[in-house]
NUDREN-907579 format. One line per field, with one value per atom (N, C-alpha, C, O): residue in one letter; atom name; y, z, x. Coordinates in nm, 4 decimals, always signed. Each point is the difference from the previous one (the first is absolute). Layout:
N
r	a, ...
a	CA, ...
py	Y, ...
pz	Z, ...
px	X, ...
***
This chain:
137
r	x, x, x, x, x, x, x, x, x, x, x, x, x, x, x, x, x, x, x, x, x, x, x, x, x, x, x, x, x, x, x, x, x, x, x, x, x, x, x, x, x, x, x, x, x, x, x, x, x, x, x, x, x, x, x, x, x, x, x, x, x, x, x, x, x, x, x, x, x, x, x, x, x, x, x, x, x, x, x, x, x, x, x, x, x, x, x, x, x, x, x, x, x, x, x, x, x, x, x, x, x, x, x, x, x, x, x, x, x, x, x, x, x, x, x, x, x, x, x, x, x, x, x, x, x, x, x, x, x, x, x, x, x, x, x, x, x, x, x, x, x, x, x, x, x, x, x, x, x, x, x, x, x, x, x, x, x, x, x, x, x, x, x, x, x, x, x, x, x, x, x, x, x, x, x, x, x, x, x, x, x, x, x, x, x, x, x, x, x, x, x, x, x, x, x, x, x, x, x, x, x, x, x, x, x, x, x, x, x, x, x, x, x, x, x, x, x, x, x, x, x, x, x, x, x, x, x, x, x, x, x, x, x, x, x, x, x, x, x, x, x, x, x, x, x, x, x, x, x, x, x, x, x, x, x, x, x, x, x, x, x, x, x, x, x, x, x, x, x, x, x, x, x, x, x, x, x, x, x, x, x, x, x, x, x, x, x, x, x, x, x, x, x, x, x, x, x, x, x, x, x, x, x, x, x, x, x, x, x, x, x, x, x, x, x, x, x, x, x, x, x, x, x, x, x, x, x, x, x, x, x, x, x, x, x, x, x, x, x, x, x, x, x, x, x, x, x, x, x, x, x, x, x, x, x, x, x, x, x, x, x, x, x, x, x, x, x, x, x, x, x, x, x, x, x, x, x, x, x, x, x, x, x, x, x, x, x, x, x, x, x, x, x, x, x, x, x, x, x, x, x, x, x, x, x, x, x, x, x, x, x, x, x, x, x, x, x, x, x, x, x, x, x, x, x, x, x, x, x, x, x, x, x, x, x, x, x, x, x, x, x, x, x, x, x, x, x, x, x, x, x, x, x, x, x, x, x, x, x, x, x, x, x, x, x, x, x, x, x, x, x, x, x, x, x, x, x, x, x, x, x, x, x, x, x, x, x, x, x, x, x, x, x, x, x, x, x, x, x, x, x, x, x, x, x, x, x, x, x, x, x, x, x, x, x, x, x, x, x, x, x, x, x, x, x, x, x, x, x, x, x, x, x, x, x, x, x, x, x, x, x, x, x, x, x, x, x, x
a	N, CA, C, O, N, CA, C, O, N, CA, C, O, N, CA, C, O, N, CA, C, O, N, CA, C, O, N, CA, C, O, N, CA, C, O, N, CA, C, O, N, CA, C, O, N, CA, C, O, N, CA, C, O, N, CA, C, O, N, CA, C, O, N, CA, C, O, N, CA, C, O, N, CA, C, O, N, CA, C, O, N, CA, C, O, N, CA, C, O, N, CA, C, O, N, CA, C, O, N, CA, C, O, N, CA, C, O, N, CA, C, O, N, CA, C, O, N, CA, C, O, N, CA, C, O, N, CA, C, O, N, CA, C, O, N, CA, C, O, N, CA, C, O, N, CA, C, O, N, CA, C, O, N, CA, C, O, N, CA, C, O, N, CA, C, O, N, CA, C, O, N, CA, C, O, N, CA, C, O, N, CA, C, O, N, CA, C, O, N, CA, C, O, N, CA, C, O, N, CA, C, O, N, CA, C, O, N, CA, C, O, N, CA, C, O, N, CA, C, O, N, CA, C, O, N, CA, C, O, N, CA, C, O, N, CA, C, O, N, CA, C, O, N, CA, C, O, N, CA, C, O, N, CA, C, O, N, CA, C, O, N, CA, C, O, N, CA, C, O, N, CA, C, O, N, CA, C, O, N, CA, C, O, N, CA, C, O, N, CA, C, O, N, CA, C, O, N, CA, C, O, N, CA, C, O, N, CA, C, O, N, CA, C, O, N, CA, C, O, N, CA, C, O, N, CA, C, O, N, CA, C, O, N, CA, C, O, N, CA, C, O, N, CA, C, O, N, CA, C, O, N, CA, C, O, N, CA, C, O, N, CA, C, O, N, CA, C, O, N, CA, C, O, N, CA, C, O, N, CA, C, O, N, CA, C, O, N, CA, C, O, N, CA, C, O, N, CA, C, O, N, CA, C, O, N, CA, C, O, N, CA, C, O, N, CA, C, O, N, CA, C, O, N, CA, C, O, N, CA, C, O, N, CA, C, O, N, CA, C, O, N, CA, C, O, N, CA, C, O, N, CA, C, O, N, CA, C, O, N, CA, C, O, N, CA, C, O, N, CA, C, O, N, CA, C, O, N, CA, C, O, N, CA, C, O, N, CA, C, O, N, CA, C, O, N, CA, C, O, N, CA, C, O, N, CA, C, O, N, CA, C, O, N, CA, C, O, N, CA, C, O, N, CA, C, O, N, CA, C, O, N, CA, C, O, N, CA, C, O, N, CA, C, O, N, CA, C, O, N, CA, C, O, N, CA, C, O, N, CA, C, O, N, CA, C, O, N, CA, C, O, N, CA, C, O, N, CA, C, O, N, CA, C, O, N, CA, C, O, N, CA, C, O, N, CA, C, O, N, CA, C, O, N, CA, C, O, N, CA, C, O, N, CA, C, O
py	-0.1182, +0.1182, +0.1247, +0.0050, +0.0904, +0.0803, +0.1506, +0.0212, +0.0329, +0.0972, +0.0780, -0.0003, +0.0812, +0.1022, +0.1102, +0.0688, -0.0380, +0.1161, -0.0210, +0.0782, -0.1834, -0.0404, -0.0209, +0.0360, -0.1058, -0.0018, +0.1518, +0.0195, +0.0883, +0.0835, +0.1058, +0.0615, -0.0816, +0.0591, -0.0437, +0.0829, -0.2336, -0.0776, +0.0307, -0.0203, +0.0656, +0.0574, +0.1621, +0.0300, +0.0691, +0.0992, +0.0273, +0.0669, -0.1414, +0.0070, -0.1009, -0.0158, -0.0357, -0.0314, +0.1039, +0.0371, -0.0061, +0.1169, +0.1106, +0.0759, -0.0539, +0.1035, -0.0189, +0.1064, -0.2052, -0.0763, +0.0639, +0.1002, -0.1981, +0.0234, +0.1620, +0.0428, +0.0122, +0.1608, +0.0756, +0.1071, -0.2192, +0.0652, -0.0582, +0.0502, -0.1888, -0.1245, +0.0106, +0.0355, -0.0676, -0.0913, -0.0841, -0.0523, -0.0565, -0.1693, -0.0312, +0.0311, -0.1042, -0.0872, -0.0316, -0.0554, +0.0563, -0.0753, -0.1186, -0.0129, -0.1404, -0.0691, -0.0038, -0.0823, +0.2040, +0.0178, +0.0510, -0.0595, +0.1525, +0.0707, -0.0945, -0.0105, -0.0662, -0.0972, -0.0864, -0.0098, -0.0611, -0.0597, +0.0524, -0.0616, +0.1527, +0.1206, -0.0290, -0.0355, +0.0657, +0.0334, -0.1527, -0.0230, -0.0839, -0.1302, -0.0220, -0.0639, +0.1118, +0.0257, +0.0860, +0.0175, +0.0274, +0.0610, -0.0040, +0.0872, -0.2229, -0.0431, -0.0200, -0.0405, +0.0669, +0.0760, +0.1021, -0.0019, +0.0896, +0.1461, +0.0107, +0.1202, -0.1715, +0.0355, -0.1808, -0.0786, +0.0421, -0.0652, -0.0239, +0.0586, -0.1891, -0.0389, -0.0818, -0.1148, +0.1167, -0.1379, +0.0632, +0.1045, -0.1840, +0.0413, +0.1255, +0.0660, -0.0610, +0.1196, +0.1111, +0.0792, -0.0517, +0.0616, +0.0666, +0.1190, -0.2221, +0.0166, +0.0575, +0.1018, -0.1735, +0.0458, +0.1595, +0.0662, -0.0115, +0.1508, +0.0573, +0.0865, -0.1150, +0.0944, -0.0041, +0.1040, -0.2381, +0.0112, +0.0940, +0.0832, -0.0974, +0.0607, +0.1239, +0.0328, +0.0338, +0.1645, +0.0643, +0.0852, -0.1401, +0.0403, -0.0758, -0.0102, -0.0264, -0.0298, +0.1096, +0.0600, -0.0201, +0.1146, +0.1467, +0.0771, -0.0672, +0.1232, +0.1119, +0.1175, -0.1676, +0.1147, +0.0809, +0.1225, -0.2094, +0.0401, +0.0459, +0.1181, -0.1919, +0.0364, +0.1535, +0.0670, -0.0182, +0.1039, +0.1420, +0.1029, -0.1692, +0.1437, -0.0292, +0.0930, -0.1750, +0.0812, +0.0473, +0.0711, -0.1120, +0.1111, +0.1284, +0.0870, -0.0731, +0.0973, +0.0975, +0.1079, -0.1815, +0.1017, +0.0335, +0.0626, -0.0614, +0.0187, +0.0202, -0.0003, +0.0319, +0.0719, +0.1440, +0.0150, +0.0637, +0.1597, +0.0581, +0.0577, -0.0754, +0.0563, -0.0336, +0.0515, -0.2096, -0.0243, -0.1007, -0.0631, +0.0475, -0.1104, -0.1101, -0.0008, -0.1081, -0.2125, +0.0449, +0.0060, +0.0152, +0.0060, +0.0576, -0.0218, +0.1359, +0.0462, -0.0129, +0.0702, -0.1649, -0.0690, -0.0469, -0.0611, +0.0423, -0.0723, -0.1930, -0.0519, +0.0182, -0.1580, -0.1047, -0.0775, +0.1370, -0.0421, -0.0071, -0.0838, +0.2061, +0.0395, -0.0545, -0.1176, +0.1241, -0.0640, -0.1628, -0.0514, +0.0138, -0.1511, -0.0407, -0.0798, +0.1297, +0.0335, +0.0530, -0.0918, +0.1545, +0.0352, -0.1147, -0.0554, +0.0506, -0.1189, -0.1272, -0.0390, +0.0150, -0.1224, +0.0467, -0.0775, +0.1804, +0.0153, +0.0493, +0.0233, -0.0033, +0.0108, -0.1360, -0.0696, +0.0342, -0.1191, -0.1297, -0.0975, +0.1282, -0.0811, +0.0596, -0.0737, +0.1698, +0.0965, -0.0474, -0.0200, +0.0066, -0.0372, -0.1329, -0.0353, -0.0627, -0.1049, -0.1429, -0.1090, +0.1577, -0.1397, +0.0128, +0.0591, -0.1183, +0.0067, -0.0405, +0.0370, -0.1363, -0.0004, +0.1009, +0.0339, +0.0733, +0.1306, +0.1342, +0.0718, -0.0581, +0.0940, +0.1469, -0.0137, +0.1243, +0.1129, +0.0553, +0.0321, -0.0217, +0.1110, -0.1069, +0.0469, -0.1813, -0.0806, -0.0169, -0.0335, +0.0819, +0.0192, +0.1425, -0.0044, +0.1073, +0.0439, +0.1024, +0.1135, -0.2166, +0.0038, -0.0461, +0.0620, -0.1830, -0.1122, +0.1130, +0.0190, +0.0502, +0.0919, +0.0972, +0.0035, +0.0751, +0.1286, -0.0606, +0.0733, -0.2456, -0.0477, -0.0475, -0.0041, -0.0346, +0.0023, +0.1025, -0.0132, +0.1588, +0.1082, +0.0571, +0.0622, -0.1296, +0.0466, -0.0401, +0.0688, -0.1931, -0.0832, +0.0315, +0.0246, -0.0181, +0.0359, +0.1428, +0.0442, +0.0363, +0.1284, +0.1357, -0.0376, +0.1498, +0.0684, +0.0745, -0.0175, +0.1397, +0.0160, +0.0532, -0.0666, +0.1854, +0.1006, -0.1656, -0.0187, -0.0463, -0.1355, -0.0297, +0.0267, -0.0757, -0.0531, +0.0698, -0.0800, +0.2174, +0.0585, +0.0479, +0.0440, -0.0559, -0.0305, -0.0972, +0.0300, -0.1453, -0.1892, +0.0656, +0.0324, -0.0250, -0.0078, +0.0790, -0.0470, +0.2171, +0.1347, -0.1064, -0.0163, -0.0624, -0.0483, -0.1072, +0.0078, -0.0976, -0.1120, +0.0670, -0.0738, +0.1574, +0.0427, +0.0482, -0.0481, +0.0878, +0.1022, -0.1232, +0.0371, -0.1478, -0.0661, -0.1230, -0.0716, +0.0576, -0.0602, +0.0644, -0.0553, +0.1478, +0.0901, -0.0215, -0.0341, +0.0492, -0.0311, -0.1288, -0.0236, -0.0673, -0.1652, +0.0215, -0.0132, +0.0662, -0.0230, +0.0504, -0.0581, +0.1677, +0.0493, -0.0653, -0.0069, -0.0342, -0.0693, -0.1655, -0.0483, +0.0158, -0.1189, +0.0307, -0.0760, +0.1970, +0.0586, +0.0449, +0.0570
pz	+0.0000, +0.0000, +0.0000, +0.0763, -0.1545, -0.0351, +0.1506, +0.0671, -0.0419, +0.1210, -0.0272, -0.1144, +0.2275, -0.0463, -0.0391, -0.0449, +0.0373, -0.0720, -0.1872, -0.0912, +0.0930, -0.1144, -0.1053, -0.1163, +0.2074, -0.0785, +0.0172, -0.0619, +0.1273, +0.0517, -0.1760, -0.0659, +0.0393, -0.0852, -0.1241, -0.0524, -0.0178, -0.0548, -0.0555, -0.1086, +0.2142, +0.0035, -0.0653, -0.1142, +0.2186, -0.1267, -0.1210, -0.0840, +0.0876, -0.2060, -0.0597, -0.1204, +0.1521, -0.0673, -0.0308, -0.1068, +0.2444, -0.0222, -0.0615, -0.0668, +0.0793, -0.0755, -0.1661, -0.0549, -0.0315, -0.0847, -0.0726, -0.0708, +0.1170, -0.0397, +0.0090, -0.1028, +0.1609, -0.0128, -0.1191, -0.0388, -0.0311, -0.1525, -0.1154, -0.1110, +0.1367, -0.0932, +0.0344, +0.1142, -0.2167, -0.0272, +0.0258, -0.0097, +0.0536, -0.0376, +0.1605, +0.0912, -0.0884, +0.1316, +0.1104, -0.0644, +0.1564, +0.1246, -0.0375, +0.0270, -0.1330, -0.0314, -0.1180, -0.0163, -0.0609, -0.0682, +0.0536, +0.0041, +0.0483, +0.1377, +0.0099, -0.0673, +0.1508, +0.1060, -0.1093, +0.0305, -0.1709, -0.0948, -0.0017, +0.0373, -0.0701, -0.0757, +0.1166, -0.0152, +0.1573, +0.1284, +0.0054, +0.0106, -0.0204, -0.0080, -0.1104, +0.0409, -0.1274, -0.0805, +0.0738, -0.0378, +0.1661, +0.0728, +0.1103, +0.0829, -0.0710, +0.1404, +0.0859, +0.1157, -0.1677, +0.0434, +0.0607, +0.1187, -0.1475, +0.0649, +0.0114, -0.0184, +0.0371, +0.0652, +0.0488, -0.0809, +0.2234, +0.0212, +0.0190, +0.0781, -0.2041, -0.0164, +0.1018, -0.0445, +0.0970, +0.0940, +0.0294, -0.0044, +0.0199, +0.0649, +0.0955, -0.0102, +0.0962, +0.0879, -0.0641, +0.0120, -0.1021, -0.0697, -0.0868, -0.0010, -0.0699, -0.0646, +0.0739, -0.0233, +0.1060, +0.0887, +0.0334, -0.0161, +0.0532, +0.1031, -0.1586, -0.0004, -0.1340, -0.0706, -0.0485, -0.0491, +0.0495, -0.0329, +0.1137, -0.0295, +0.1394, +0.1007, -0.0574, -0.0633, +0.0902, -0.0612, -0.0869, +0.0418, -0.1766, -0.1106, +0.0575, -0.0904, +0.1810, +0.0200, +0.0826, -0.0131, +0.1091, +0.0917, -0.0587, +0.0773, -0.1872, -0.0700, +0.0209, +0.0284, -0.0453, +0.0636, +0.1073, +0.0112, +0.0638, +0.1494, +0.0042, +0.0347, -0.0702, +0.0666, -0.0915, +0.0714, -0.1626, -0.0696, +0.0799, +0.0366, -0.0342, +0.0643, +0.1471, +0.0638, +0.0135, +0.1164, -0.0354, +0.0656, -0.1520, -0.1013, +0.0226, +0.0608, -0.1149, -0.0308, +0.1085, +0.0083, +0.0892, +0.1247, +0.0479, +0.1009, -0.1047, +0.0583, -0.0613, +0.0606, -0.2443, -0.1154, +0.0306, -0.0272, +0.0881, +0.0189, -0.1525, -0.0604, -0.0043, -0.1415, -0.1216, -0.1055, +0.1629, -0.1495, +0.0170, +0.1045, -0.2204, -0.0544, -0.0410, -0.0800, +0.1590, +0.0193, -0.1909, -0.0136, -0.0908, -0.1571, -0.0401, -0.1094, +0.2529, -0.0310, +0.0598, -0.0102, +0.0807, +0.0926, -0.0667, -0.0817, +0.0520, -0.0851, +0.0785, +0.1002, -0.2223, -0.0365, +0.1475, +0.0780, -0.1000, +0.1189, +0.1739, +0.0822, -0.0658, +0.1238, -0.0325, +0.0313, -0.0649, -0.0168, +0.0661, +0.1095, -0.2061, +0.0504, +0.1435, +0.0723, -0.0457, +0.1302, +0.0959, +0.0618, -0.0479, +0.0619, +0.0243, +0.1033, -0.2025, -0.0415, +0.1210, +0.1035, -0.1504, +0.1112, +0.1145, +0.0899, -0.0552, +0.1696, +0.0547, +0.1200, -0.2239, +0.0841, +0.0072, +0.0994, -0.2360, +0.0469, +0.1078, +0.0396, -0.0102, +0.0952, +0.1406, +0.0683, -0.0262, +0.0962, +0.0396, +0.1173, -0.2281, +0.0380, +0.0415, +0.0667, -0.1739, -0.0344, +0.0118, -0.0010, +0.0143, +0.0993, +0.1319, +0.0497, +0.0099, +0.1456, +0.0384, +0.1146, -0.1812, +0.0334, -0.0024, +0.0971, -0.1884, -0.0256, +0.0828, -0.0025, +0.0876, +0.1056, -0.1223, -0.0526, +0.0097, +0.0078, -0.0308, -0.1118, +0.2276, -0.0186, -0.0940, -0.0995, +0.1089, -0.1049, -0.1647, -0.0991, +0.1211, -0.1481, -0.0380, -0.0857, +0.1536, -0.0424, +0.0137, -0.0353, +0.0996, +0.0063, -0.1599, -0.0593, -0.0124, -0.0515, -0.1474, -0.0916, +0.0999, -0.0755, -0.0363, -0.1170, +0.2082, -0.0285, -0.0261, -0.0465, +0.0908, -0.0806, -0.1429, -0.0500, -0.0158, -0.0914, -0.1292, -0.1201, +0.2376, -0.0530, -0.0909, -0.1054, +0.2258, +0.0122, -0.1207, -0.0715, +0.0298, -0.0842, -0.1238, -0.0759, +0.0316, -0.1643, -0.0188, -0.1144, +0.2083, -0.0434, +0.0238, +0.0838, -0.1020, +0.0313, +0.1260, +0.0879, -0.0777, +0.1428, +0.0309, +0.0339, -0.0554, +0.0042, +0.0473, +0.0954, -0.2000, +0.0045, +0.1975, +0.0547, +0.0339, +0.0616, +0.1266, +0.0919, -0.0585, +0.1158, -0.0153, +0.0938, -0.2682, -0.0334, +0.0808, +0.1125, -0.1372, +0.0488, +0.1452, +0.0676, -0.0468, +0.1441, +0.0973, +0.1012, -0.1670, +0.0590, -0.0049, +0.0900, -0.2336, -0.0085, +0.1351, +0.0978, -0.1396, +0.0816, +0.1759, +0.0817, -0.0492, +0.1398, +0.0065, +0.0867, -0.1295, -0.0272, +0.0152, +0.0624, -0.1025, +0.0098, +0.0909, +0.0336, +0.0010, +0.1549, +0.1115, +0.0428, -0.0184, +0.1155, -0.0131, +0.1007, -0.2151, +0.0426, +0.0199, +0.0574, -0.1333, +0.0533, +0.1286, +0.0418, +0.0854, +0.1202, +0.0720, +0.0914, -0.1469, +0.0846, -0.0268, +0.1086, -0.1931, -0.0372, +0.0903, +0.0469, -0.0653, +0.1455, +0.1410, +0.0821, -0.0756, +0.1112, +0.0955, +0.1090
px	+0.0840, -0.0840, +0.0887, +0.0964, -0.1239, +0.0484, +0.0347, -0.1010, +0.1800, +0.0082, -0.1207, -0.0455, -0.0231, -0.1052, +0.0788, -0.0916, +0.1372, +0.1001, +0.0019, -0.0268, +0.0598, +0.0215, -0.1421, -0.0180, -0.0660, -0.1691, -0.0493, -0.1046, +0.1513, -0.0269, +0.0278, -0.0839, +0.2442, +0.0527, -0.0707, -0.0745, +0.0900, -0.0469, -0.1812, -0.0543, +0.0116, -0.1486, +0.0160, -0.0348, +0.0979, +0.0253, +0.0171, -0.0603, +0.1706, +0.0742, -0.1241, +0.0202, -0.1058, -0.0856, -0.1267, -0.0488, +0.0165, -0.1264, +0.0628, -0.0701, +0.1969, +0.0537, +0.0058, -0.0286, +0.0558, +0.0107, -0.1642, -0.0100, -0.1115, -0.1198, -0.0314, -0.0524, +0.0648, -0.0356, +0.0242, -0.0466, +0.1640, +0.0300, -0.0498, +0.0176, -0.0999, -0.0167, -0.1201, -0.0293, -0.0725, -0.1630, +0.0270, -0.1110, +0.1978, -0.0298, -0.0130, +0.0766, -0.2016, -0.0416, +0.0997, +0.0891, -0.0605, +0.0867, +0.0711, +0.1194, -0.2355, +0.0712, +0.1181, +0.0902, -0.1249, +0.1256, +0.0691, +0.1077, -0.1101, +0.0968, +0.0808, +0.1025, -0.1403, +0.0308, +0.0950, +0.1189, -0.1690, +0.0869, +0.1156, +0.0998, -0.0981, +0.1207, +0.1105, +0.1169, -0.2009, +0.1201, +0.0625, +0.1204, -0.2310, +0.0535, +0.1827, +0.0970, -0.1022, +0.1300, +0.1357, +0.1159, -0.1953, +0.1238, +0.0058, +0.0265, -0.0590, +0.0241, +0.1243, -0.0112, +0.1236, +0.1328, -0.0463, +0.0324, -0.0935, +0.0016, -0.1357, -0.0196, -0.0842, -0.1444, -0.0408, -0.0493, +0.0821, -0.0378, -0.1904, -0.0749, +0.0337, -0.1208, -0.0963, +0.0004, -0.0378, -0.0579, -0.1975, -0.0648, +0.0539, -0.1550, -0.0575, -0.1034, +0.2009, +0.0001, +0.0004, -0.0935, +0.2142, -0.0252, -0.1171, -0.0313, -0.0247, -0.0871, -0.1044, -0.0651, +0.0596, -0.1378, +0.0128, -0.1025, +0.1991, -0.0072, -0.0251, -0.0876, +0.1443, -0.0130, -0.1171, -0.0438, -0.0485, -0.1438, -0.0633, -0.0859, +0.1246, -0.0552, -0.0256, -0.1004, +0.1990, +0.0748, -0.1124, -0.0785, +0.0807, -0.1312, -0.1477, -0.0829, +0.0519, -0.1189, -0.0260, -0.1066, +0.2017, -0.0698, +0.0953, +0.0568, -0.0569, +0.1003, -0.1268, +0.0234, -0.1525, -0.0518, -0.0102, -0.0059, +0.0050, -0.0297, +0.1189, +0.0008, +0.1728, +0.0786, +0.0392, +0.0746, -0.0943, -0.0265, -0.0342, +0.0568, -0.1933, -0.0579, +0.0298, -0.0492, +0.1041, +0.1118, +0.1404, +0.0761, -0.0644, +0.1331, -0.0484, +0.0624, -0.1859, -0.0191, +0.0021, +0.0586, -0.1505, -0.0415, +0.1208, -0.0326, +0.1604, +0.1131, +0.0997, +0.1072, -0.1133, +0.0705, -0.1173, -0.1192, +0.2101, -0.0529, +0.0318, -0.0904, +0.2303, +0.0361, +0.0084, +0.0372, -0.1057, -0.0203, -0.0983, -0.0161, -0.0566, -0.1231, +0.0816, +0.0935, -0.1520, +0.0100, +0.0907, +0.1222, -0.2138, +0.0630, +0.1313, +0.0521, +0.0263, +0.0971, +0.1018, +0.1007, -0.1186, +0.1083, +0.0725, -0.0690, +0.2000, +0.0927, -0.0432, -0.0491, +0.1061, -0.0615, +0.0598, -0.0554, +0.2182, +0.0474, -0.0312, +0.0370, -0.1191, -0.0190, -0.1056, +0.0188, -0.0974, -0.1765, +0.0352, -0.0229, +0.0739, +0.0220, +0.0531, -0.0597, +0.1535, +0.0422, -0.1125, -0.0538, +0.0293, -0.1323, -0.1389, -0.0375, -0.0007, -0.0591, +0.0423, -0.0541, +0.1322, +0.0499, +0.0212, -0.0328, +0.0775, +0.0230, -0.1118, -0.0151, -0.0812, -0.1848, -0.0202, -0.0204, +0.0297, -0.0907, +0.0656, -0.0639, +0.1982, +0.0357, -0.0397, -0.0712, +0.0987, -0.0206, -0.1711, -0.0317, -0.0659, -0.1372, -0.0581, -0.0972, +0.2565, -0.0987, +0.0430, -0.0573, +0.1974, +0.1221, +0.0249, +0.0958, -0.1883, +0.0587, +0.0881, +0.0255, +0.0765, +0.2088, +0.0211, +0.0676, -0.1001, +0.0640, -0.0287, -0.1000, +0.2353, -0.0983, +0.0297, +0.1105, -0.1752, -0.0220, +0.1208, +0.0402, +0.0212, +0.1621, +0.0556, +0.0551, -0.0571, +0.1202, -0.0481, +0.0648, -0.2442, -0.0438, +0.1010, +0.0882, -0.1153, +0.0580, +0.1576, +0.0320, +0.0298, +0.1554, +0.0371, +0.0883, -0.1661, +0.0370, -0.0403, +0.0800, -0.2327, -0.0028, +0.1120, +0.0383, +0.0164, +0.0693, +0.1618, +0.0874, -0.0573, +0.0737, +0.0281, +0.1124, -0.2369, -0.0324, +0.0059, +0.0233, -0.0680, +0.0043, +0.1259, +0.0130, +0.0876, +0.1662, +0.0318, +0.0729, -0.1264, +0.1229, -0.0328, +0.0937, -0.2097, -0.0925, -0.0563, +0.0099, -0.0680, -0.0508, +0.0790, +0.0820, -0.0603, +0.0383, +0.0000, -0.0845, +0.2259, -0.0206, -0.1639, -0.0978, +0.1090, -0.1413, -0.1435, -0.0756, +0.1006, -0.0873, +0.0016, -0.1070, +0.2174, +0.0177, -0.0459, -0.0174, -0.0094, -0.0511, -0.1324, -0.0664, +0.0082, -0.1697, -0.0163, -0.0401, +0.0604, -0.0234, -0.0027, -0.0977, +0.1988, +0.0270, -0.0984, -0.0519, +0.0313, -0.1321, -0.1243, -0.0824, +0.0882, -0.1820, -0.0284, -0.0744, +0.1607, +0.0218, -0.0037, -0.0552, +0.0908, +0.0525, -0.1896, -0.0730, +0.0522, -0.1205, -0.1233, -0.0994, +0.0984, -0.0706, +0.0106, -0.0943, +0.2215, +0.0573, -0.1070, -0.1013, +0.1370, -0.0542, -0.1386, -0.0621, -0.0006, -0.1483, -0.0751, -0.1063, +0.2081, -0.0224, -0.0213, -0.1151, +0.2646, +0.0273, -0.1340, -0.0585, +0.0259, -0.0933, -0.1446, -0.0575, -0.0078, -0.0387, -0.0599, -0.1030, +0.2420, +0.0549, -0.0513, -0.0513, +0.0760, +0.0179, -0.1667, +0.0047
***
């Protein structure tokens, strides 16, 4: 079984992938199958990224509520995806506590998007931390 870090990453560069392509998950999913050197494939996988586009709405418009400067459509592709996953883990994996959705996010951030990119993730993400807690609370 693959590290969660790794299905974690693996899940990005995929939802990141489809944001630019028409073709279904299972071609998705074919294509990444050919590079399985560098996007480890397995079920887990598959699953968080079906997850991802099943609730892209919902997880959208809490993009939204917490993109003050820009509209869910003008978010660069990179941060969207990123985002994307550290909501929907933050909501919807209970292994995943919250701060490590998104530690794991604004790491993510580091390695593929730009700087300016990386303290967006981080303001939205922080911004929507706090109201989970209280929330909890």
């Amino acid at each position: 079984m693959a590290a969660r870090r790794e299905v974690r990453q693996a899940a990005f560069l995929l939802s990141f992938e489809k944001l630019f392509l028409d073709d279904d998950l299972d071609k998705i999913f074919e294509n990444a199958g050919d590079l399985e050197e560098f996007i480890p494939m397995n079920d887990e996988v598959k699953a968080l990224v079906r997850e991802l586009f099943d609730k892209q709405e919902e997880l959208d418009g809490i993009i939204g509520k917490y993109s003050n400067k820009r509209a869910v459509n003008r978010i660069p592709k990179v941060d969207l995806a990123v985002l994307r996953l550290a909501i929907y883990e933050a909501l919807y994996d209970e292994k995943v506590p919250v701060n490590v959705a998104i530690s794991e996010a604004v790491s993510l951030t580091e390695k593929y998007a730009l700087d300016p990119d990386i303290s967006f993730v981080n303001g939205l993400l922080g911004a929507f931390a706090k109201d989970i807690k209280k929330e909890e609370e």
